[in-house]
Structure formats: C-alpha cells, structure tokens
C-alpha positions in Angstrom: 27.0 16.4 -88.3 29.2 13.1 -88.4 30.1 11.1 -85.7 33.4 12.2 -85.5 32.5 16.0 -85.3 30.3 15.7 -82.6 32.9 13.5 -80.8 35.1 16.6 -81.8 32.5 19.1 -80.3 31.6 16.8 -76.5 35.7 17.2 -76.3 36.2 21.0 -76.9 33.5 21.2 -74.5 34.8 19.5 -71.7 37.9 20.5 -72.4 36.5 24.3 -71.6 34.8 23.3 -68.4 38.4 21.7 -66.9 40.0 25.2 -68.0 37.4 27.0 -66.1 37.6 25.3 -63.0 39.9 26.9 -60.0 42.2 25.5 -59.0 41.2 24.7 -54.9 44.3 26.1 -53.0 44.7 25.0 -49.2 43.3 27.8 -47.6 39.8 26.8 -48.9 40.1 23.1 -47.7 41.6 24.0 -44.3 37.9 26.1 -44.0 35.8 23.6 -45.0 37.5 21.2 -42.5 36.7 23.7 -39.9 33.4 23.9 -40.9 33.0 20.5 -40.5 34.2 20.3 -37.3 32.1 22.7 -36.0 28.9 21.3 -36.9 30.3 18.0 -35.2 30.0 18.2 -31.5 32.1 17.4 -28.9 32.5 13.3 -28.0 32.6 14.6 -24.3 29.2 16.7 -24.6 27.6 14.0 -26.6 28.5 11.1 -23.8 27.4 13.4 -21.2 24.2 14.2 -22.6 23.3 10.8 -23.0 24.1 10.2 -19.8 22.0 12.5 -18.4 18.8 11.5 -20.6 19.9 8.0 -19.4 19.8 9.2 -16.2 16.2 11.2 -16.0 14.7 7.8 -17.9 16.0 5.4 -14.5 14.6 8.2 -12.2 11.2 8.0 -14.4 11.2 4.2 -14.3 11.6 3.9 -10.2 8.8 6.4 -10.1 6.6 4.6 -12.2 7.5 1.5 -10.4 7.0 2.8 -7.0 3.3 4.3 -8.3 3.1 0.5 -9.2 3.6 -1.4 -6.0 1.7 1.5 -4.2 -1.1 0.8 -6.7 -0.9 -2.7 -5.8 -0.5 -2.3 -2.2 -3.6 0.1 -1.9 -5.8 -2.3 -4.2 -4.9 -5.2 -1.7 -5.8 -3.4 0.9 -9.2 -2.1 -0.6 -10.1 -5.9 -1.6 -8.9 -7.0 2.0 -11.2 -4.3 3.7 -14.1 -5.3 1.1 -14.0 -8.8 1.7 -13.5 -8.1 5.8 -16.8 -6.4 5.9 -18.6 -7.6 3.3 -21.6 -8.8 6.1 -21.8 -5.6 7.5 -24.5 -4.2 5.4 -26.3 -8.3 5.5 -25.4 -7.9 9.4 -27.6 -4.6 9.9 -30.4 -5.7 8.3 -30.9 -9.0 10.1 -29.8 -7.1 14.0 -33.8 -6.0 14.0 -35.2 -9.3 13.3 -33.1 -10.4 15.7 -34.2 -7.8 18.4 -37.9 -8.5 17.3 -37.3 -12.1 18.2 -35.4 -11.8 21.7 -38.4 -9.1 22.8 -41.0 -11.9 21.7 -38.8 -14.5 23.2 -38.4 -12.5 27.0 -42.3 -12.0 26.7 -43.6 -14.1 29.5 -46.5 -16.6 28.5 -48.4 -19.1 30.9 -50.2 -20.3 28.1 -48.9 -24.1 27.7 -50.0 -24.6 24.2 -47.2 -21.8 22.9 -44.3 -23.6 25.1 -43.3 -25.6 21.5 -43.5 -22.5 19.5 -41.1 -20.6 21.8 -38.7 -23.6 21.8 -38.8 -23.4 18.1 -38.2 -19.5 18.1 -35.8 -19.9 20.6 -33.9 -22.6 18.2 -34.3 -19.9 15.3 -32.8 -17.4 17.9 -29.4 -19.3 19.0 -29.1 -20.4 14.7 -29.2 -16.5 13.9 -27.0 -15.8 16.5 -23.9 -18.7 15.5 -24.8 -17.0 11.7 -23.5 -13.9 13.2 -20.8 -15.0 15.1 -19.4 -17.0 12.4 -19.3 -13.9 10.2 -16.9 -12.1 12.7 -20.9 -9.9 14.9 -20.2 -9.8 18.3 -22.5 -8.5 20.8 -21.2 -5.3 22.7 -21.3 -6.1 26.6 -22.4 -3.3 28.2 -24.3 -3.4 31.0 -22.4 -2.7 34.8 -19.5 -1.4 32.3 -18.5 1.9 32.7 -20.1 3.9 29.7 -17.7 4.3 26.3 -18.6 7.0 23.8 -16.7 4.6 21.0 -19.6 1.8 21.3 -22.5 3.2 22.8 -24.5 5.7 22.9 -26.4 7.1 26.2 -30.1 8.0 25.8 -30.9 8.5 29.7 -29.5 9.1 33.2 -30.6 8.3 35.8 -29.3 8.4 39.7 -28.5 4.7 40.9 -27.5 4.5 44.5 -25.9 1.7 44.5 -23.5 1.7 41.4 -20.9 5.1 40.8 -21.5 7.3 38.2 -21.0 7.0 34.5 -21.6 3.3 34.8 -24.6 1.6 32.3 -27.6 0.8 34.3 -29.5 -1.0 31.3 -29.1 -1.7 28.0 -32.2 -0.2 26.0 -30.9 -1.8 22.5 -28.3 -4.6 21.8 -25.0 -3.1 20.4 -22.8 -5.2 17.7 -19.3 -5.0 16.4 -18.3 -6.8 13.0 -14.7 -7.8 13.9 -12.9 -4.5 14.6 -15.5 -2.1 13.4 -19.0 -0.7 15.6 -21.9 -2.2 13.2 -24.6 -0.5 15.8 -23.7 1.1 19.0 -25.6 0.0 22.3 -28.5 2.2 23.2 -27.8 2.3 27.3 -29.4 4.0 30.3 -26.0 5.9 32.5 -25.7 6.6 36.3 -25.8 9.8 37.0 
C-alpha cells in the first residue's frame, strides 16, 4: 500500500469514529454537574470541621502542657525533699555513737590520769554535735514537757508526786528531728 492510500485509509477511519460519536445534549451535562457537586462538600461543613479538629488539637496542647508544668513542679519538689533530707539516713547512723559517747562521757571517774582523755572525748562530743546541727538534727527537749505521741515515745509510768500526770519524768534515749521531720523519737519515762 502507498502512502497516499494509507493516508486515504487513517481518514475514512476517523472519519467513522466522529460519525459514531453522540452528540452530548444538555440534559447529560446538567447531570454530570450535579454529580460533581455532590461529591464536593459544603464550604460551611468543611470550615466547621476544621474548626473543630482545630479546636480538640488546642484542648490537647493545654493538656499536655499542664501534665508539663505538673511534671516539673512535682520533680522540683522531689529533688527539694531529696536534697532536704539527704543527712537523715548519715544522721541515724551516727545518733548511736553519739549516745555511746555521752553514756561514757556522764560515767563518773576519780581516776586523774583519764581527766585528758575525757576532755578529748568531750571535744569529739561538742564537734559531733555542731556536725549535726549544721545539717538541720536538733535534739528533742523532752524532759518536764508534757508527753507528745508525735516525738516520743513512752516506755514506762511511773507515779511522781510532785509533777501532774502525763508529764516526762526522764528521758531514757535522746530524741532528734532533721529540720521538720522526727529522725528518732525520745524514749521517755511518763507520770502517771
């Protein structure tokens, strides 16, 4: 086949297709529009949906926020407490030597060879004590106090004539605080 007849032939061919092809009338167009529309949704519903996902994603930040700063705030307060009290477990360990050295220190002796090694426990004594105080251990003063369950703890009774009842006689064991908090309650004989 020649040029020219297949020119001929591609012609006759497309020529066909345009015949074949119906005309669109108005009707169809005025659907498809319609069509179209509906699959588009309303400006109105679209702006209010967004502004309701804009509004749950504010609430969600404050909340997240807020679970921030109480974070922060309960942290601070933890690290606060820690470094308040950090002596305490330090602070009961040394109050026995400490007892050990006040019994040996209230332990009459006539024996003038040990008067220099009592000054020097006595020194040791008054040094443990300021080490104490400076970390925030206060002795509880307790006896001719009237007796509190909150810092000490009763272990006898006993009738005293002289003082009313509920009142400490003696003080069997020193009591401490560390700043605000009971490190070891006095051990204290009551009036009955």
């Amino acid at each position: 086949m020649s040029e020219k007849e297949e020119k001929a032939l591609v012609q006759q061919v497309d020529d066909e297709a345009v015949e074949q092809e119906e005309p669109i009338d108005d009707v169809e167009l005025e659907e498809e529009q319609e069509a179209t529309e509906e699959t588009q949704p309303d400006p109105q519903e679209v702006i209010a949906e967004l502004q309701e996902q804009l509004k749950k994603a504010k609430n969600d930040i404050a909340r997240a926020y807020a679970d921030t700063e109480n974070m922060k705030k309960r942290l601070k307060k933890e690290a606060d407490s820690a470094k308040k009290y950090r002596f305490q477990q330090a602070g009961l360990e040394m109050l026995p030597i400490l007892d050990n050295m006040k019994m040996a220190l209230n332990t009459p002796s006539d024996n003038p060879e040990l008067t220099n090694y009592v000054k020097g426990f006595e020194m040791i004594y008054q040094q443990m004590q300021r080490v104490l105080e400076n970390e925030g251990v206060k002795e509880i003063e307790a006896e001719g106090k009237p007796f509190d369950h909150n810092t000490m703890q009763a272990l006898m009774q006993e009738k005293a004539e002289d003082m009313e009842s509920g009142m400490v006689i003696e003080v069997l064991q020193t009591g401490y605080m560390l700043k605000d908090r009971i490190l070891r309650p006095a051990l204290v004989k009551v009036s009955e």
